[in-house]
VOZA-384672 format. One line per 3 residues: number of its first residue (from 0); their letters; for each residue x, z, y negated of C-alpha. Coordinates in Angstrom, 3 decimals. Each point is the difference from the previous one (the first is absolute). Example, Ala and Ser with C-alpha at 12.3 -4.5 7.8 and 13.67 -1.06 7.14 Angstrom:
BEGIN
0	as	12.300,7.800,4.500 | 1.370,-0.660,-3.440 .
// end
This chain:
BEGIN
0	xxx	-22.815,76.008,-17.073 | 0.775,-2.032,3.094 | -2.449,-2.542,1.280 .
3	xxx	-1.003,0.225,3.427 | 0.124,-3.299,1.661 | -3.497,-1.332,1.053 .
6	xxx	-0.525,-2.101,3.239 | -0.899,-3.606,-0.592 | -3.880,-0.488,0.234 .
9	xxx	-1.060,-3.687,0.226 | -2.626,-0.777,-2.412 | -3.565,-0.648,0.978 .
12	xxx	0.161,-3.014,1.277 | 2.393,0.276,2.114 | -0.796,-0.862,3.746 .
15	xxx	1.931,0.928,3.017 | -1.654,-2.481,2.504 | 1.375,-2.924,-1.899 .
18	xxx	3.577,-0.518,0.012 | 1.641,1.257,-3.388 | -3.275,1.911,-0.494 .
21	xxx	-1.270,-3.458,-1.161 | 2.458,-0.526,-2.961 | 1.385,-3.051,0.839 .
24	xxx	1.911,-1.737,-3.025 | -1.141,-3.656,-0.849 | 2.578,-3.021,-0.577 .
27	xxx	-0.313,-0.828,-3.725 | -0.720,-3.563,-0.657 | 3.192,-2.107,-0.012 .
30	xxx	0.185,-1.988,-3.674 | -0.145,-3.442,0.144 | 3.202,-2.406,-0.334 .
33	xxx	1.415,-0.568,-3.175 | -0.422,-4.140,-0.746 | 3.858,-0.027,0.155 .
36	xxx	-0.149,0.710,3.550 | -2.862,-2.158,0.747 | 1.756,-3.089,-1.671 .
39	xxx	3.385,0.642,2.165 | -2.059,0.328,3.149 | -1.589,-3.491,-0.810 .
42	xxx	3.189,-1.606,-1.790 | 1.999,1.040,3.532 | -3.018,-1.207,2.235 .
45	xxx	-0.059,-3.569,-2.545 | 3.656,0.183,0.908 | 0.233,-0.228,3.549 .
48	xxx	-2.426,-2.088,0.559 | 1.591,-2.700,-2.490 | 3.135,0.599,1.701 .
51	xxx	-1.489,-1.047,3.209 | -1.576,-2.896,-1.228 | 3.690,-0.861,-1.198 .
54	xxx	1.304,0.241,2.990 | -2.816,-1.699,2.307 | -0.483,-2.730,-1.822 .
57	xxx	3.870,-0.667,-1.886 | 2.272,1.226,2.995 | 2.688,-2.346,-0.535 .
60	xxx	0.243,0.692,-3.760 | 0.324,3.888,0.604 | 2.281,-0.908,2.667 .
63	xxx	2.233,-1.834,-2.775 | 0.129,2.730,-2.307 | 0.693,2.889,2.642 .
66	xxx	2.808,-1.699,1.245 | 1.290,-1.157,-2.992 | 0.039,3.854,-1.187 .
69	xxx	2.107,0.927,3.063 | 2.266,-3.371,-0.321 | 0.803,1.247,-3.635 .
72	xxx	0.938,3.264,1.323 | 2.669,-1.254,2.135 | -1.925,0.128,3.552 .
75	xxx	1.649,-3.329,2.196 | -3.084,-0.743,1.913 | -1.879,-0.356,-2.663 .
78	xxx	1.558,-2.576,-2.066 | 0.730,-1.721,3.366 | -3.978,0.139,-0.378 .
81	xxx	-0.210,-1.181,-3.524 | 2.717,-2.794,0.874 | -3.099,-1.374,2.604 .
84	xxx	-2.566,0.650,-2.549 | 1.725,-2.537,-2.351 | 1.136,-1.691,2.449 .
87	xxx	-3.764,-0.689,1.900 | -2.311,0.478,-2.998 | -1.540,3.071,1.021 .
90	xxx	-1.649,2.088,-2.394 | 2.299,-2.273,-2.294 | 0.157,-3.091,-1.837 .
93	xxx	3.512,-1.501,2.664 | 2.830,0.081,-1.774 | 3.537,-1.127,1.726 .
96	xxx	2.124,1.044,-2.315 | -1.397,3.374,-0.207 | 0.006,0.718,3.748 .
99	xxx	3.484,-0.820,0.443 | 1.327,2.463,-2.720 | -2.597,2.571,1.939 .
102	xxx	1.816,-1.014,3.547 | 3.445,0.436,-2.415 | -0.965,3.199,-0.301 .
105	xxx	-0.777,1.505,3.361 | 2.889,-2.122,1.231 | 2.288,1.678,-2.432 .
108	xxx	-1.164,3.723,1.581 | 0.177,-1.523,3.647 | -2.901,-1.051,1.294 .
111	xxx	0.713,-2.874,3.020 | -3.013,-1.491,-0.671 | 0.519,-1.071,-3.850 .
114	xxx	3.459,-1.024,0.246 | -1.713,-3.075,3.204 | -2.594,-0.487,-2.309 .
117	xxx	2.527,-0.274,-3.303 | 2.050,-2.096,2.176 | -2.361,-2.206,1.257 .
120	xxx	-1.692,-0.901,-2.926 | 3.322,-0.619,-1.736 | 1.141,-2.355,2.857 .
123	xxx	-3.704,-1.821,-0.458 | 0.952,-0.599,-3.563 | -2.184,2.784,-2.199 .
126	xxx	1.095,1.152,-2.795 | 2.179,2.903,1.164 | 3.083,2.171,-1.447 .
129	xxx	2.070,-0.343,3.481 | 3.460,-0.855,-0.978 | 1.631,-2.775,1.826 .
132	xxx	1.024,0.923,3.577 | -1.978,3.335,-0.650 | -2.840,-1.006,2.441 .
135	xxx	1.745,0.043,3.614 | 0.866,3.342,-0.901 | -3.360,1.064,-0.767 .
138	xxx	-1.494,-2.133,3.481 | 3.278,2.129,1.918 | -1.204,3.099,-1.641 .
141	xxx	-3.679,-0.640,0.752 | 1.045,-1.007,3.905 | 2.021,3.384,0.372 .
144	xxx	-2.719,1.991,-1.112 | -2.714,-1.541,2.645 | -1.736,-3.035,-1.528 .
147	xxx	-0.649,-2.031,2.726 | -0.631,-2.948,-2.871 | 3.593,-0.066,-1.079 .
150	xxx	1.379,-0.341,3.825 | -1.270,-3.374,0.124 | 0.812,-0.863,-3.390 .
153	xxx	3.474,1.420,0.119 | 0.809,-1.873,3.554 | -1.848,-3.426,-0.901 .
156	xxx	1.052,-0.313,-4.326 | 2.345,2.606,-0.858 | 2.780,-0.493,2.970 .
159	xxx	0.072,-3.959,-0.872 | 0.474,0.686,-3.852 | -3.293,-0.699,-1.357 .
162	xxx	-0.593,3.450,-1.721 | 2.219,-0.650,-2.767 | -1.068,-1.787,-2.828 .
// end
């Protein structure tokens, strides 16, 4: 026996002047965090604000160590950067020795500015690892590039012999 197919007939409490005949489907209740996600959210917020204490109130010491991550990596500029930070004291306890290895350094890959500076200082008697007659090389170098610095120090020292030592 087939079954005839019966037209839908909303129930009794079904109303047409509402829209949906008033069934309207509630949002369930949403379930509460788990304590894992609550301690995240607070170890994140903890987080940033410590950072930004660090960095208000200890700028030169993040300084240090952001540059000395890039001057490890091999970036010039930046252990130009750390060469001054030795150099100066900043952010650091001054150390000669150590700023004239980092000037070494960004010398070595070409930057103008290290090879005055690694000059300089060895013509002013730090302890430096410029080999003797090495230094009007590095002032020639450091004048070719555009360092105003080494024009008068190449015309006034270096062209009456005092570079070499």
């Amino acid at each position: 026996m087939t079954q005839v197919r019966r037209r839908y007939v909303p129930k009794s409490d079904y109303d047409e002047r509402l829209p949906f005949g008033g069934k309207v489907v509630l949002a369930k209740k949403k379930k509460p965090q788990s304590w894992f996600i609550t301690f995240l959210e607070f170890a994140s917020i903890a987080s940033v604000v410590a950072l930004l204490y660090y960095s208000y109130f200890h700028f030169d010491h993040l300084h240090f160590h952001v540059t000395h991550m890039y001057a490890k990596m091999g970036h010039a500029h930046s252990q130009h950067a750390m060469g001054h930070k030795y150099l100066n004291g900043a952010g650091v306890k001054r150390n000669h020795t150590a700023a004239f290895q980092w000037f070494r350094k960004a010398a070595d890959q070409g930057h103008p500015h290290s090879a005055y500076n690694l000059a300089v200082g060895h013509m002013q008697g730090y302890d430096t690892d410029v080999k003797k007659g090495e230094a009007p090389d590095l002032i020639k170098y450091a004048l070719d590039q555009g360092v105003e610095e080494a024009h008068d120090i190449y015309h006034r020292v270096c062209k009456k012999g005092h570079c070499v030592h």
